[in-house]
C-alpha positions as CSV (number, residue, x, y, z in Angstrom):
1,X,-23.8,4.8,-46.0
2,X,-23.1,1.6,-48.2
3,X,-19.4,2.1,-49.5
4,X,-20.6,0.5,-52.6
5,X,-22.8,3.3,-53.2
6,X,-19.5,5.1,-54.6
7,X,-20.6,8.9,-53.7
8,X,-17.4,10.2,-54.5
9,X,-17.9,14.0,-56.0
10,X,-18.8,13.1,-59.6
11,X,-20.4,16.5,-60.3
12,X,-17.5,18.4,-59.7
13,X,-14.9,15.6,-60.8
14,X,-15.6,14.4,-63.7
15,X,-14.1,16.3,-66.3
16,X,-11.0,15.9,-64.1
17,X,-11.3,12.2,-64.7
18,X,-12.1,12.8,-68.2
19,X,-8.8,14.7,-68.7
20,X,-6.7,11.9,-67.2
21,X,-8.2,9.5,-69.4
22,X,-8.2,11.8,-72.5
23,X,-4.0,12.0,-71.6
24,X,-4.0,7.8,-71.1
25,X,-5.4,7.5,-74.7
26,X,-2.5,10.3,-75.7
27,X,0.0,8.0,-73.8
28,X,-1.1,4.4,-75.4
29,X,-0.7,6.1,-78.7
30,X,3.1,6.8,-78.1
31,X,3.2,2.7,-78.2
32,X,5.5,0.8,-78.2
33,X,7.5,2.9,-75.9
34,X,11.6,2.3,-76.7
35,X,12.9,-0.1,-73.8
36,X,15.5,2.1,-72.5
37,X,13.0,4.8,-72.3
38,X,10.9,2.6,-71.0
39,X,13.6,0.8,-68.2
40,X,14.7,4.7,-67.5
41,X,11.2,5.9,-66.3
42,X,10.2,2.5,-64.0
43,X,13.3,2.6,-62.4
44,X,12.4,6.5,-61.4
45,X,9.1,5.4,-60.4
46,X,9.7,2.6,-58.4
47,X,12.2,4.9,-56.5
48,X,10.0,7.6,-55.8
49,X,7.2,5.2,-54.9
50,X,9.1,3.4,-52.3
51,X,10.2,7.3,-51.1
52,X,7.3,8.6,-50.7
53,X,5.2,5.8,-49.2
54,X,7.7,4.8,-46.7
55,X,8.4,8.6,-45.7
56,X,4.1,9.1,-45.1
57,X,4.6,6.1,-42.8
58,X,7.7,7.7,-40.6
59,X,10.5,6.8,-42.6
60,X,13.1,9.6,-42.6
61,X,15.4,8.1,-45.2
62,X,15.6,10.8,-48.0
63,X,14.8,10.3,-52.2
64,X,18.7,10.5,-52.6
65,X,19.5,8.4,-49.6
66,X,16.7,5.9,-51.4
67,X,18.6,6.1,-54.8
68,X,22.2,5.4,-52.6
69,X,20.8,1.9,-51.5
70,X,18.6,0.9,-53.9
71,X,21.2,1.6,-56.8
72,X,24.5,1.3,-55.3
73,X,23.9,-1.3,-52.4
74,X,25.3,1.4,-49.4
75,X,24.1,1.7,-45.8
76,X,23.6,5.4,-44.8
77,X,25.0,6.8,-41.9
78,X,22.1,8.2,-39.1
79,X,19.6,6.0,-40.5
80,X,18.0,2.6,-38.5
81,X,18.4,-0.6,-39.7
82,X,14.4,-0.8,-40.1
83,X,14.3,2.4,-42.2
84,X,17.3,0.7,-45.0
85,X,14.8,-2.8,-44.8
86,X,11.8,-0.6,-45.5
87,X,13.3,0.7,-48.5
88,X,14.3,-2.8,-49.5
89,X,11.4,-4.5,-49.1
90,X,8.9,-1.9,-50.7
91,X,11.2,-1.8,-53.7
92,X,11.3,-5.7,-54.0
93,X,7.3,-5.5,-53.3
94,X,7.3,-3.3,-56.1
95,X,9.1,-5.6,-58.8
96,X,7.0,-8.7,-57.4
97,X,3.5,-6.5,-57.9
98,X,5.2,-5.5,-62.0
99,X,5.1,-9.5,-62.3
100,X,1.0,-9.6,-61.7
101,X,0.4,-6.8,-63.6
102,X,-1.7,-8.8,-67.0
103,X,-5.0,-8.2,-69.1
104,X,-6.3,-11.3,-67.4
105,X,-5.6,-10.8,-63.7
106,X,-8.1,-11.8,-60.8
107,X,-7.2,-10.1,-57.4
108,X,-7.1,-13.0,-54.6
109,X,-6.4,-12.9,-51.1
110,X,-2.9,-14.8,-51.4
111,X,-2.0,-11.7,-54.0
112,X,-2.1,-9.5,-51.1
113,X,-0.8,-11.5,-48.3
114,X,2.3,-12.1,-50.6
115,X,3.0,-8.1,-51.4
116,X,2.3,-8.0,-47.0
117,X,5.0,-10.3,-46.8
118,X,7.6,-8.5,-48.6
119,X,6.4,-5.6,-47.1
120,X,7.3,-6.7,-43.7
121,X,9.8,-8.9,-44.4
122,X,13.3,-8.4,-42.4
123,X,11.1,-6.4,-40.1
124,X,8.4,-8.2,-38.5
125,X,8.4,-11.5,-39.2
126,X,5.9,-13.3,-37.1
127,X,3.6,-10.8,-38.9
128,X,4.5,-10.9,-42.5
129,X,1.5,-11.6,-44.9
130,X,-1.1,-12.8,-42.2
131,X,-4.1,-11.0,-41.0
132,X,-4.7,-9.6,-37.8
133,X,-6.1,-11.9,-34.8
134,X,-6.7,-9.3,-32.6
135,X,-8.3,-5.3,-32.5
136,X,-6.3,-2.2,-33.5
137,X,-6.7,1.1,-33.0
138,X,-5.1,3.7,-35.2
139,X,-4.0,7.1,-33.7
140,X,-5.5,9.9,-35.3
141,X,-8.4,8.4,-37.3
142,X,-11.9,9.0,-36.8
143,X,-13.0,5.2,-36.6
144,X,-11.7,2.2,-34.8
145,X,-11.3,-0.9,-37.5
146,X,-13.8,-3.9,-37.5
147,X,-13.4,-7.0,-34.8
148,X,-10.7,-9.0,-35.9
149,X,-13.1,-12.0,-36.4
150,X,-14.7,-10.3,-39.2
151,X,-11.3,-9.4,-41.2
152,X,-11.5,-12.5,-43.4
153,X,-14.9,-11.9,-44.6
154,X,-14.6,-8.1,-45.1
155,X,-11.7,-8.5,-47.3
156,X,-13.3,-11.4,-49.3
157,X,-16.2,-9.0,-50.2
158,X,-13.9,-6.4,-51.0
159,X,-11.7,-8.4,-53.5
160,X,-14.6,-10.2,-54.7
161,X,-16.1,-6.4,-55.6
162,X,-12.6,-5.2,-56.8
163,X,-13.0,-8.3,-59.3
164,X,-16.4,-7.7,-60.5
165,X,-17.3,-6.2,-63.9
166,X,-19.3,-3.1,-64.0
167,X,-19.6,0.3,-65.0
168,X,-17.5,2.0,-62.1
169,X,-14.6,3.4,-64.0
170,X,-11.0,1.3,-62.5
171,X,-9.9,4.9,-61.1
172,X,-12.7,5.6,-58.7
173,X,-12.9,1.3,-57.9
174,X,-9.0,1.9,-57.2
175,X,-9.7,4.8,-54.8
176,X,-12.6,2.7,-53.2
177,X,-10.5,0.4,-52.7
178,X,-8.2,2.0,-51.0
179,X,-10.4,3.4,-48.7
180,X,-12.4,0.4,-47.7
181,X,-8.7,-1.5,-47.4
182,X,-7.8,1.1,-44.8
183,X,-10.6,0.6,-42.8
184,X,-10.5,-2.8,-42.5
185,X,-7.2,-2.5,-41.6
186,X,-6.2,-6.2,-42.0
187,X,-3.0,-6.3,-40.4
188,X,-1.0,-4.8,-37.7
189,X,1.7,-3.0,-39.3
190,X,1.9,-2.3,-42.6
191,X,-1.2,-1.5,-43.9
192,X,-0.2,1.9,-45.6
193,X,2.2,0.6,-47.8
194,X,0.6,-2.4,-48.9
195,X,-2.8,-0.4,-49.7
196,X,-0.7,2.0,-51.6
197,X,0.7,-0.9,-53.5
198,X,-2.8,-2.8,-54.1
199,X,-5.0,-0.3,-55.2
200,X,-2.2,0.7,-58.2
201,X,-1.9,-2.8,-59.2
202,X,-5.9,-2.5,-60.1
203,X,-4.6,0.8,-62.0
204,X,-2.0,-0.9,-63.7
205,X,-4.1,-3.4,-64.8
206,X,-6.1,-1.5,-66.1
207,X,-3.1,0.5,-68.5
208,X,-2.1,3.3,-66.2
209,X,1.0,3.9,-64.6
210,X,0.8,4.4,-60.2
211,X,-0.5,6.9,-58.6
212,X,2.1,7.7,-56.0
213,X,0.9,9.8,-53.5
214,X,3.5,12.2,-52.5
215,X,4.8,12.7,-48.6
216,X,4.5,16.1,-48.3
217,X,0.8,15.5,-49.0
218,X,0.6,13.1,-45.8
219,X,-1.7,15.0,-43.7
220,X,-4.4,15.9,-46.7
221,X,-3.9,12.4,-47.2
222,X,-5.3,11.1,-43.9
223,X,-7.7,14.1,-43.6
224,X,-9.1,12.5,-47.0
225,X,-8.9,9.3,-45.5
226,X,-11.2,10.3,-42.6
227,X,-13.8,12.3,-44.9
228,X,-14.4,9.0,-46.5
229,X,-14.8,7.5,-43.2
230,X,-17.7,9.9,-43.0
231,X,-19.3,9.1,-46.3
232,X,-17.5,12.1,-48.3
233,X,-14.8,10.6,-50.8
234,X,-14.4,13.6,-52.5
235,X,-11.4,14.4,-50.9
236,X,-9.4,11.4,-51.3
237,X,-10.5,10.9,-55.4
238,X,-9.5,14.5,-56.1
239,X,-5.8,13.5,-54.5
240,X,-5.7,10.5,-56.3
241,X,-6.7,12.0,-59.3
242,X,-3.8,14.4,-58.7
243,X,-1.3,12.1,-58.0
244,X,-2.3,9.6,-61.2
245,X,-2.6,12.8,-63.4
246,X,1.2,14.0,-62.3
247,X,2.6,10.1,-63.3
248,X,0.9,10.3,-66.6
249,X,2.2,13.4,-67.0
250,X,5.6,12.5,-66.2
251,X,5.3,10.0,-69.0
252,X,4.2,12.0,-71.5
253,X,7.4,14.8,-70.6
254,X,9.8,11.9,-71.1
255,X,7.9,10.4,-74.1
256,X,6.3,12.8,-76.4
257,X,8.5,16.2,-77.4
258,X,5.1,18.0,-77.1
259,X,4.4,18.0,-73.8
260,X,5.8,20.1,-71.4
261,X,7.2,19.3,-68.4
262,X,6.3,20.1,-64.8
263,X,7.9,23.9,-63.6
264,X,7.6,26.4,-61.0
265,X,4.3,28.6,-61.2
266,X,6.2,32.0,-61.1
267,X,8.2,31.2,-63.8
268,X,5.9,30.5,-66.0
269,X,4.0,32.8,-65.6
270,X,6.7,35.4,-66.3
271,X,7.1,34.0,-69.6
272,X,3.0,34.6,-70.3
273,X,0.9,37.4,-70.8
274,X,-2.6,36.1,-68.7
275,X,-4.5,37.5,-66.1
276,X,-3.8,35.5,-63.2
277,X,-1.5,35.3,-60.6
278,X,0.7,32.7,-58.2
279,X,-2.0,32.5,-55.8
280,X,-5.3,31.9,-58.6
281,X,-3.5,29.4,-60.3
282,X,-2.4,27.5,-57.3
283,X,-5.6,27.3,-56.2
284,X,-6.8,26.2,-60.0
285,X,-4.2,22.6,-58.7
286,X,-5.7,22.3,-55.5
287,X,-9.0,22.2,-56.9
288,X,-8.0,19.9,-59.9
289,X,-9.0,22.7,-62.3
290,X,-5.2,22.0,-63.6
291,X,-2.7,20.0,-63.4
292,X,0.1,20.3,-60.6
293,X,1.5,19.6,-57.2
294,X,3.3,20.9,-54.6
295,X,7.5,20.7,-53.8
296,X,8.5,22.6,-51.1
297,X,7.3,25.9,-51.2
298,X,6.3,26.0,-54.9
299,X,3.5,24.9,-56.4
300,X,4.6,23.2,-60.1
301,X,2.5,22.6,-62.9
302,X,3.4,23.2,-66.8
303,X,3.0,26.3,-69.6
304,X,0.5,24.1,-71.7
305,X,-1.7,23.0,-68.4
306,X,-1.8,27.0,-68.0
307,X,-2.4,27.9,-72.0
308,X,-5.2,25.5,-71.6
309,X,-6.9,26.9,-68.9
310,X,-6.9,30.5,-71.0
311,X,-8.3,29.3,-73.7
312,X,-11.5,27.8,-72.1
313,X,-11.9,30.6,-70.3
314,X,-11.7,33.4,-73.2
């Protein structure tokens, strides 16, 4: 199946995507945003997105233990030296992939090898923003990655696609992307975190905040992974939906006094008389019916996401 083809669930999607971008508008209205407000809600982002893409990859360094040595410069006791120079080198890949964020911006190869770099910096060195020269094979993944040879050429076609002009809307090219970036699998290490950093710089471009997919959704994030392997992208949109939905939505909390923030399911529905319970209206998030996401044991979402949901059903 040509990956081109984009056969990513549109029939049961698409009012999913229309919600997002029907909250995006809401978002660019609340423009200009205050610069504290504004300084407040990156620095939170960046440090969950460094969290949780380092933790899918391993990293056992905690979202506190993050905040300790990004914000206050410490070492933590138990940790590796690798896991403190992944968190420092995602967050400075981070600020370096803010400064290419611009209405006018044309993905190149250097982009990426640059964000690899920092990536891999103070880790592995003789790797660091250079393609792969020889095979790899990934454990647990239902394909082995093209010949080495080839890697130049596949990734030319894919940023010269990720640049072109046409009618795909930017979240489904992103999630493309991301999936055809994986699969190639251009370098030996690292590959993960620098997807996860490329395909939101094409949604920042583009106006939206990241999409930061969260750790504890790791495995349905490689079980995605290897459904679009098999043709079925379905999967991995619906979690990246998810994930970009729950940022905009963390916006809007902090930005507009109408918008409710993200809570536990029981308690609200406690506080509302409708016919569903815990279980219906989890299975409303995993679906994308709603809006929500899972923290532990409880599945969150918000009072107005719920109200919503009652009033196009009655």
């Amino acid at each position: 199946m040509d990956w081109k083809t984009h056969p990513w669930g549109q029939d049961k999607l698409q009012p999913f995507l229309e919600r997002i971008e029907q909250k995006k508008t809401r978002l660019a209205k609340l423009r200009p945003i205050p610069s504290i407000a504004l300084e407040k809600l990156r620095e939170s982002m960046m440090l969950e997105w460094t969290y949780h893409s380092n933790a899918i990859e391993g990293n056992t360094i905690t979202l506190q233990e993050t905040r300790v040595i990004l914000s206050d410069g410490l070492t933590v006791g138990g940790k590796t030296l690798r896991e403190h120079f992944e968190t420092l080198n995602h967050h400075e890949a981070i600020a370096k992939l803010e400064g290419m964020v611009r209405n006018d911006f044309q993905l190149k190869a250097a982009d990426i090898l640059t964000i690899h770099s920092l990536v891999l910096q103070r880790i592995e060195k003789d790797f660091a923003g250079r393609y792969r020269n020889a095979g790899v094979r990934i454990t647990g993944a239902n394909f082995t990655p093209p010949n080495s040879r080839k890697v130049d050429d596949l990734m030319e076609e894919l940023i010269a696609w990720a640049n072109e002009k046409n009618e795909i809307p930017v979240v489904v090219k992103a999630m493309m992307f991301h999936h055809r970036f994986v699969w190639i699998h251009p370098f030996f290490d690292g590959n993960g975190r620098t997807v996860r950093l490329m395909f939101n710089l094409l949604l920042m471009n583009a106006g939206y905040p990241p999409a930061i997919i969260l750790q504890q959704d790791r495995k349905k994030y490689y079980d995605a992974l290897n459904k679009a392997n098999q043709g079925n992208y379905e999967k991995l949109m619906l979690l990246i939906l998810q994930a970009l939905e729950r940022s905009i939505d963390i916006y809007l909390s902090h930005l507009d006094n109408s918008h409710d923030a993200y809570r536990p399911i029981s308690g609200i529905l406690e506080e509302m008389d409708v016919p569903y319970g815990q279980e219906y209206v989890s299975l409303l998030i995993r679906r994308g019916k709603i809006p929500g996401y899972k923290e532990g044991r409880n599945w969150l979402t918000t009072a107005e996401a719920v109200q919503q949901y009652v009033g196009r059903k009655s």
